[in-house]
Steps between C-alpha positions, in 0.01 A plus 500: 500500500799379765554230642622474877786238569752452816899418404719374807844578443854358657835625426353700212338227310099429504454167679125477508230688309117480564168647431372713805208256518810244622647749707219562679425160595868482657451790697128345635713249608325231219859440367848519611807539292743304695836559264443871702512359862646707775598775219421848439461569113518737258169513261358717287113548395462591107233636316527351139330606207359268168784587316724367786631833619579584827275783604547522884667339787579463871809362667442378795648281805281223609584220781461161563487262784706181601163344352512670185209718581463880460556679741178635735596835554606558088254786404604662184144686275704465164173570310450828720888609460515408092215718480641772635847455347757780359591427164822331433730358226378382136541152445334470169192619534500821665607608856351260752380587842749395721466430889853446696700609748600816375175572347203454716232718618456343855779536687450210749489219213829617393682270736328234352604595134831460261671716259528300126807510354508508082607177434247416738233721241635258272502188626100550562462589114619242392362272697146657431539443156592129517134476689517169659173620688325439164382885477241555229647730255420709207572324150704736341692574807543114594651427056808773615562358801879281561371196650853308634396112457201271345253389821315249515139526677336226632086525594414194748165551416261174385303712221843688358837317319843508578651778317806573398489863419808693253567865602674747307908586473603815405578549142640818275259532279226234574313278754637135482288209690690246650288183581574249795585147411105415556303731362162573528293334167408807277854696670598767236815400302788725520394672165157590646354838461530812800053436490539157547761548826259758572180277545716165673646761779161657539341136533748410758455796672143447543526134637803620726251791628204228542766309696594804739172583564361219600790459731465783644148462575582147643743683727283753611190199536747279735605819700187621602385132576793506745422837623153383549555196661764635804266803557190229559707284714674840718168590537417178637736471752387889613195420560600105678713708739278786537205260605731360759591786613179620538342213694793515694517851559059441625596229715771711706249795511232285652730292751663847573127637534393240727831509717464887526173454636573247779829715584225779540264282725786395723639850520108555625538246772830583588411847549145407725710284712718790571213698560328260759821512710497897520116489567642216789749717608289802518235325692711338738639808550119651565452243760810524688390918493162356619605309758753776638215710503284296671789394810564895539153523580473219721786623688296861542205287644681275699503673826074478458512123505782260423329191499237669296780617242700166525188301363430788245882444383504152507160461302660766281795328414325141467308682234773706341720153527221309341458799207837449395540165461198550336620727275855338468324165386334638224785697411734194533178371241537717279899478475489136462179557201747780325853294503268144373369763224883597402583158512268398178598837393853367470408174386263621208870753431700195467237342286482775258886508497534116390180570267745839282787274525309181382358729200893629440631152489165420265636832289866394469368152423282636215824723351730197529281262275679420197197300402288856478356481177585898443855469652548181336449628139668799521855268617406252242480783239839656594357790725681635816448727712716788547556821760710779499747576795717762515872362551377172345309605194255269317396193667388146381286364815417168407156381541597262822666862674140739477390386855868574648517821309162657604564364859875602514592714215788665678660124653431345140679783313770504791547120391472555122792717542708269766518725824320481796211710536676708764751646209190564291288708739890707556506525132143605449539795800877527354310603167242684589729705714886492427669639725730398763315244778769537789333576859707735699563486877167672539303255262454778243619344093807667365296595213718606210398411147636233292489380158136260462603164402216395279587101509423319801785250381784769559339597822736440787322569830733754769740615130218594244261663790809686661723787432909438441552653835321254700595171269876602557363507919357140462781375309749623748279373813467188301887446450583581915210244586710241342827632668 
């Protein structure tokens, strides 16, 4: 049976061991190891037998933050490459399977790996043996094993004593006990038989094992609580800003509906007044043909009778006069009906306007409520909120910033970062297309690619977004304009 346990190692001497139940919960982030900040360390994963052997291992870099934090994008499957190892050295019992950088079957995790040297090999036997991780053991391997000094063990437990607990020194031909200055009542004397050392080390090793595992079930208890209770309160917030959003996103459509459909009335109108000034037009245009028509006859007939003809045209044109104006009042009518119409058609546009921006303000107000119960628990419980930019990278956006993020979101990341928006929109074109931004004499961009620069803070608008060519033709323009 092995046992699985992480050693951190500086300058070739273990600083820090721990079982991989601990060394999990550091790289979930549950724990930090803070004597590690801002360092990238050398560490080794070891597969330990009962007998205290080593029987496989993986060396290994791992980093840590300013925070003392693991790193996000460490990703080493030491259980998947210790499984597949080569077999190396013996350090006692038997060749081990050995993972490094000279030995590893996945050539991409070898950058992430580190040759051992052999006092390194060493170094880790010996501290294995010692076992200050409390390993159980097998008896008859634990009696021949060099134990360096006497410990002392103390249980803060109400139902279990204070112990002070003797461990063996190595001897040349026998086992001597050493007892601590307060022993445990009933402690074997120094004379004691190997049976009786044999039944006080398996006692202890069953309340030490009681101990661990309770502990470790503790641990895993509190984690999952944790786990549990950010997941229920992430998901509350989802669905808080998803309702939002939704009602928000209804009340646009309908507004948006509504102002679509009065846009399409009005275009209606608009296009029926334009039609009733052709069908004017054209029927003006009739009449004057008429009444053309009508004088080129007269003129035939006039020789027949002129005062005949002259009352004929002058009855005529009383008529045709009193047609048209006829015809022009009720056109004039209709005009006047058609722009009133466009009028309330403009007022009920303006109305809907002030109603979408009444329900925006009513929006932003909603977002900017620190008193909202959701939004209020999740800052009270040490949530944020946070997006991820490219240039910028991970974003807190406090709780009083969501309405000027989902309004804004390029002006409130151009003033998270400190330049005006009009040096973030040239960065964002600047990195979507790199290449030189110079217009020519003809308007046309110069064109040639540069290098991306992936920050927005060492964006520098008319250098980063142009070629050497033209920044050494803006310089020199630059330094004769100040001549």
């Amino acid at each position: 049976m092995f046992t699985d346990a992480v050693f951190f190692i500086v300058d070739g001497v273990v600083v820090k061991e721990m079982m991989t139940s601990e060394f999990d919960a550091l790289l979930d982030g549950i724990v930090d190891a803070p004597e590690f900040r801002g360092r990238n360390v050398q560490a080794v994963h070891l597969q330990i037998d009962d007998s205290l052997m080593i029987r496989g291992a993986v060396f290994f870099w791992i980093g840590f933050t300013s925070e003392g934090m693991v790193e996000a994008d460490w990703n080493i499957p030491v259980h998947q490459l210790i499984q597949g190892a080569n077999r190396g050295p013996d350090l006692g019992g038997g060749k081990i399977r050995i993972v490094c950088a000279s030995q590893c079957n996945v050539p991409w995790h070898q950058q992430n790996l580190w040759d051992p040297t052999n006092e390194t090999l060493q170094v880790l036997v010996t501290v294995v043996k010692q076992n200050k991780l409390g390993l159980l053991v097998d008896d008859e391997s634990f009696l021949d094993m060099p134990v360096l000094e006497a410990a002392s063990v103390v249980v803060n437990e109400a139902d279990i004593p204070v112990l002070d607990v003797p461990v063996l020194k190595p001897a040349k031909d026998q086992v001597e006990v050493v007892a601590a200055d307060s022993a445990m009542p009933g402690a074997p004397a120094a004379s004691a038989s190997d049976d009786d050392v044999r039944k006080e080390l398996s006692a202890l090793k069953a309340m030490f094992s009681i101990k661990v595992d309770k502990l470790h079930a503790d641990n895993d208890h509190l984690k999952k609580r944790l786990q549990d209770s950010v997941e229920t309160l992430k998901q509350k917030a989802r669905d808080q800003l998803a309702r939002i959003n939704n009602d928000h996103d209804a009340e646009v459509a309908r507004l948006s509906e509504q102002l679509q459909q009065v846009q399409s009335r009005l275009s209606a109108e608009q296009q029926r007044y334009i039609d009733l000034k052709e069908q004017q037009a054209e029927m003006s245009a009739g009449y004057q043909l008429e009444r053309e028509k009508l004088l080129d006859d007269m003129q035939a007939i006039q020789a027949v009778d002129d005062q005949k003809i002259g009352k004929i045209k002058s009855a005529f044109e009383t008529e045709l006069a009193i047609r048209l104006d006829q015809e022009v009042a009720q056109t004039r009518n209709e005009l006047s009906t058609r722009e009133v119409e466009i009028f309330y058609r403009d007022e009920e546009i303006a109305i809907l306007k002030n109603d979408l921006a009444a329900v925006q303000r009513e929006r932003q107000n909603m977002l900017a409520d620190k008193d909202t119960s959701t939004l209020k628990a999740l800052e009270d419980s040490g949530v944020t909120l946070v997006a991820f930019q490219l240039g910028l990278g991970h974003i807190n956006i406090p709780i009083a910033d969501v309405s000027e993020f989902l309004d804004n979101k390029t002006s409130y990341l151009a003033r998270r970062s400190n330049i005006s928006t009009a040096d973030f929109h040239a960065w964002q074109a600047h990195y979507n297309n790199p290449v030189c931004q110079f217009a020519e004499g003809d308007g046309q961009l110069c064109g040639v690619p540069l290098a991306r620069v992936d920050q927005v803070v060492d964006f520098t608008q008319e250098i980063s977004n142009q070629c050497e060519k033209h920044r050494l033709m803006l310089a020199r323009n630059s330094l004769a304009d100040s001549h």
